[in-house]
C-alpha positions in Angstrom: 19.6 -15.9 8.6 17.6 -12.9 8.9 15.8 -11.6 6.0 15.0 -7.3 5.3 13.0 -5.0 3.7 13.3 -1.5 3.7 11.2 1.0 1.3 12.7 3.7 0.4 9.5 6.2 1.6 10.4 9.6 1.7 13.8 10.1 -1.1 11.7 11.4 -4.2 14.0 13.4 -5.6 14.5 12.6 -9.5 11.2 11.0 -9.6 9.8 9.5 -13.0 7.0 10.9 -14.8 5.3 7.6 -15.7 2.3 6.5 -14.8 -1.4 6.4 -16.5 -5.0 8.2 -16.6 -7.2 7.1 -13.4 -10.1 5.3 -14.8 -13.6 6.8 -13.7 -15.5 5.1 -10.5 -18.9 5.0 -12.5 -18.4 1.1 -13.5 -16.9 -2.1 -11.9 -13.7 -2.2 -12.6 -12.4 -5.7 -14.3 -11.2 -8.7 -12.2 -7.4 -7.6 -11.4 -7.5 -4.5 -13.1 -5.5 -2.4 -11.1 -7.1 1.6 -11.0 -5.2 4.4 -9.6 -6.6 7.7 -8.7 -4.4 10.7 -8.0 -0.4 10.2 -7.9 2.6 10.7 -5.5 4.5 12.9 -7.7 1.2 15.6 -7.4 1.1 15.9 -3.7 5.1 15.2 -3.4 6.5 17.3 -5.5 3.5 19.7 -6.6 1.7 20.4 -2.9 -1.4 19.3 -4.0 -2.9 17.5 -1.3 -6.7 17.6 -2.3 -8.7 14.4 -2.5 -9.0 12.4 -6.0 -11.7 10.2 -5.1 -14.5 10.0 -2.7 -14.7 6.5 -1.4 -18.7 6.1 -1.0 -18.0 5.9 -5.0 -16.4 2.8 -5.0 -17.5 -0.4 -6.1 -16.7 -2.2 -2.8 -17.5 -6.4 -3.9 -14.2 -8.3 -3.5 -12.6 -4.4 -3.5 -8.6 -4.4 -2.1 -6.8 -1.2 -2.0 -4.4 0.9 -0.2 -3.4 5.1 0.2 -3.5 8.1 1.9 -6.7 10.1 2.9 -7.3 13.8 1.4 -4.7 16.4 3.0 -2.5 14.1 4.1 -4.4 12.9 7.5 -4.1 9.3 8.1 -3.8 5.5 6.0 -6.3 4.4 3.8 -6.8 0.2 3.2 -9.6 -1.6 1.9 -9.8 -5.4 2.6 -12.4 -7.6 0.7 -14.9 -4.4 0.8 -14.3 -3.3 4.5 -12.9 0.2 4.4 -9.9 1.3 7.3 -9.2 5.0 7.5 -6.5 5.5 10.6 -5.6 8.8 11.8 -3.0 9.7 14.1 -4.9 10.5 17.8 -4.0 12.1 21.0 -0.5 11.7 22.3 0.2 9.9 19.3 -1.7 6.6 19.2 -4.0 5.7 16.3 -8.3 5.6 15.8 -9.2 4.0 13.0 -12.6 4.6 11.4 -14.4 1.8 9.1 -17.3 4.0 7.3 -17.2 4.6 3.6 -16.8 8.3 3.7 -14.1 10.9 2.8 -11.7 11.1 0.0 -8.6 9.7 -0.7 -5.4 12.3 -2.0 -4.2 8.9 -3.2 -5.8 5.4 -3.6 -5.0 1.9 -5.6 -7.2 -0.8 -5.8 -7.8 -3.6 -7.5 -11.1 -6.2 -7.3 -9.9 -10.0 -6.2 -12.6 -11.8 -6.1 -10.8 -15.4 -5.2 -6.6 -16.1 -4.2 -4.4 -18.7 -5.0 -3.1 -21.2 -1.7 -1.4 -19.4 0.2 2.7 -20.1 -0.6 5.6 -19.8 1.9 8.0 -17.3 0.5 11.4 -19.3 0.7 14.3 -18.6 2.6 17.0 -18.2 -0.4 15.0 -14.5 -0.4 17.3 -12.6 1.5 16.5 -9.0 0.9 13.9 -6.4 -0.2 15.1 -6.8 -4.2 15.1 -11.0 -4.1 11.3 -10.3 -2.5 10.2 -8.0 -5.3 11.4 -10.4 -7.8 10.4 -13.4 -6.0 6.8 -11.4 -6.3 7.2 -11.2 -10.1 8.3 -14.2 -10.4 5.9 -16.1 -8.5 3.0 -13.8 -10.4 4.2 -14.6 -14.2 4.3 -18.3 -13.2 0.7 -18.3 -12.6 -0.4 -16.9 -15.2 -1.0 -13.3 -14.2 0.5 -10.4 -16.6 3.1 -9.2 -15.0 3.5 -5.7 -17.6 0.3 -4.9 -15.8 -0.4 -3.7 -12.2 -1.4 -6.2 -10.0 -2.2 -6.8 -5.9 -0.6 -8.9 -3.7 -0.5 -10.0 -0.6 1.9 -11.3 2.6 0.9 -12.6 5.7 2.7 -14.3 8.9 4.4 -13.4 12.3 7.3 -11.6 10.9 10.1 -10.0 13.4 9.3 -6.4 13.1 6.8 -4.3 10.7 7.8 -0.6 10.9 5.4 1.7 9.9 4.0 5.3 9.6 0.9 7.0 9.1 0.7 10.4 7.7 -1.0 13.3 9.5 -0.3 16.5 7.9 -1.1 19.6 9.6 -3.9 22.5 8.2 -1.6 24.8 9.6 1.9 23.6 8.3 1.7 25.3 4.8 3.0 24.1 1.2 3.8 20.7 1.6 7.7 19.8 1.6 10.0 16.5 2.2 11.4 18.3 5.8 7.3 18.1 6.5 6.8 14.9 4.9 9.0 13.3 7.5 7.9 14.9 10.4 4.2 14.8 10.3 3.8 11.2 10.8 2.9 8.9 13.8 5.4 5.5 13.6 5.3 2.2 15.1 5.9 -1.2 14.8 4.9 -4.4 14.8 7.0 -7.3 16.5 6.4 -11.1 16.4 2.7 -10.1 15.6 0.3 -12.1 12.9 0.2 -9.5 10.5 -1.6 -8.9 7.0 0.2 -7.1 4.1 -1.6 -5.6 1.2 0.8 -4.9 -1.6 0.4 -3.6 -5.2 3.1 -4.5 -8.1 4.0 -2.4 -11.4 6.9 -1.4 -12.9 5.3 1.3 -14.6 3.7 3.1 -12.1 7.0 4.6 -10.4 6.1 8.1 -8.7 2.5 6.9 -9.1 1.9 4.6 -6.4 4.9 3.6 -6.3 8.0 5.6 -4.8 10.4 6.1 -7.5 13.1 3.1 -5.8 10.6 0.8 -5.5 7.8 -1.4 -7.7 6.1 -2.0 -4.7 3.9 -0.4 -2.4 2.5 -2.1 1.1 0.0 -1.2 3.7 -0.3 -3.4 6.9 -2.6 -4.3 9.7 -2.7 -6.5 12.5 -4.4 -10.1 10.8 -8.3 -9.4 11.0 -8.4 -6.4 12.4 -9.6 -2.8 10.8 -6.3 -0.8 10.4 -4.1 0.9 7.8 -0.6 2.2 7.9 2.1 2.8 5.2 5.0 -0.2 5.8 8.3 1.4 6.0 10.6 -1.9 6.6 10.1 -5.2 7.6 12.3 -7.8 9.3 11.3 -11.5 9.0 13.1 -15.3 9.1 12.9 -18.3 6.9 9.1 -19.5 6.8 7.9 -16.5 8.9 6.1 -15.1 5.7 3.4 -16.7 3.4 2.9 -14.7 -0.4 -0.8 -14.9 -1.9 -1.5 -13.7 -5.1 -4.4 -13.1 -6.9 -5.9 -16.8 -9.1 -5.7 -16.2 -12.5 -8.6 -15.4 -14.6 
């Protein structure tokens, strides 16, 4: 039977006003702690699309991380301290850059320094609410706090990954949803080995999360430097392994 995800990634209307205060870059963060800097609601629903972090500032050892580069213009992931910044090019295909510089309108990371095995997520999970539960699930029975942020990941040769990344115009003016939608580059991949970063809160709705969801998932082809916001995914029994950070 085929298995779904979709996100629901651009209906914000009645967002939530939770969330927390970013923690400053000037320390390493804490094995798993989960730091956010800037929120969806503020460039969303307020316009303000100005970068929250500069990304040289980072601590990068065993750094994850996922979001959306200053103004709008292109994916932000961070893989085991390798930075991916990809930005929508010419006739709409994709250049991604690796260097540490720029800033980030919105980023999440978290600092992983070792995974548990790798487990195959199982076929009773038939849709994108059994997956986020599964996640939770899976999390709390290793030990991790699950009332607390935490990264994730998937990996595997899935049916399709649809995805987007962001590439807002100078010119367009005050950002809206209409806008939202439109300036972005999509694409998908099919029966690909894949790599998902994923982060996990239910507090953080309107914050890195979209207000439908307690998840939030970047992709790029397995190994490669590349970053772009997942909008669905379409996988069968087996096709997807979970790996979640060892408990500390």
């Amino acid at each position: 039977m085929r298995k779904s995800l979709f996100i629901g990634l651009f209906s914000l209307t009645g967002l939530l006003l939770a969330g927390c205060q970013s923690a400053p870059v000037s320390e390493p963060p804490a094995t798993h702690t989960v730091r956010h800097y800037g929120a969806m609601r503020t460039f969303m629903m307020k316009g303000d699309l100005s970068g929250q972090v500069q990304l040289d500032t980072l601590p990068r050892t065993n750094l994850y991380g996922l979001g959306v580069a200053e103004g709008l213009r292109g994916e932000l992931l961070i893989w085991n301290g390798k930075a991916a910044h990809t930005r929508v090019a010419a006739g709409n295909s994709t250049a991604t850059d690796t260097a540490w510089t720029g800033r980030a309108a919105l980023l999440v990371t978290s600092r992983v320094p070792q995974w548990q095995p790798a487990e195959p997520v199982p076929a009773a999970v038939a849709d994108y609410a059994a997956l986020q539960q599964h996640i939770e699930n899976r999390a709390a029975a290793q030990g991790l706090d699950t009332s607390r942020a935490f990264a994730f990941r998937l990996s595997g040769q899935p049916e399709q990954v649809q995805w987007h990344v962001m590439d807002w115009p100078a010119t367009a003016g005050p950002h809206t949803m209409e806008g939202h939608k439109k300036y972005a580059t999509t694409g998908r991949f099919r029966q690909q080995q894949v790599e998902l970063l994923g982060f996990f809160s239910r507090r953080h709705q309107a914050v890195f999360t979209h207000h439908t969801t307690f998840m939030h998932l970047h992709v790029r082809p397995a190994n490669e430097a590349f970053a772009a916001h997942v909008d669905s995914l379409r996988w069968l029994p087996g096709q997807l392994l979970l790996h979640l950070p060892a408990a500390q």
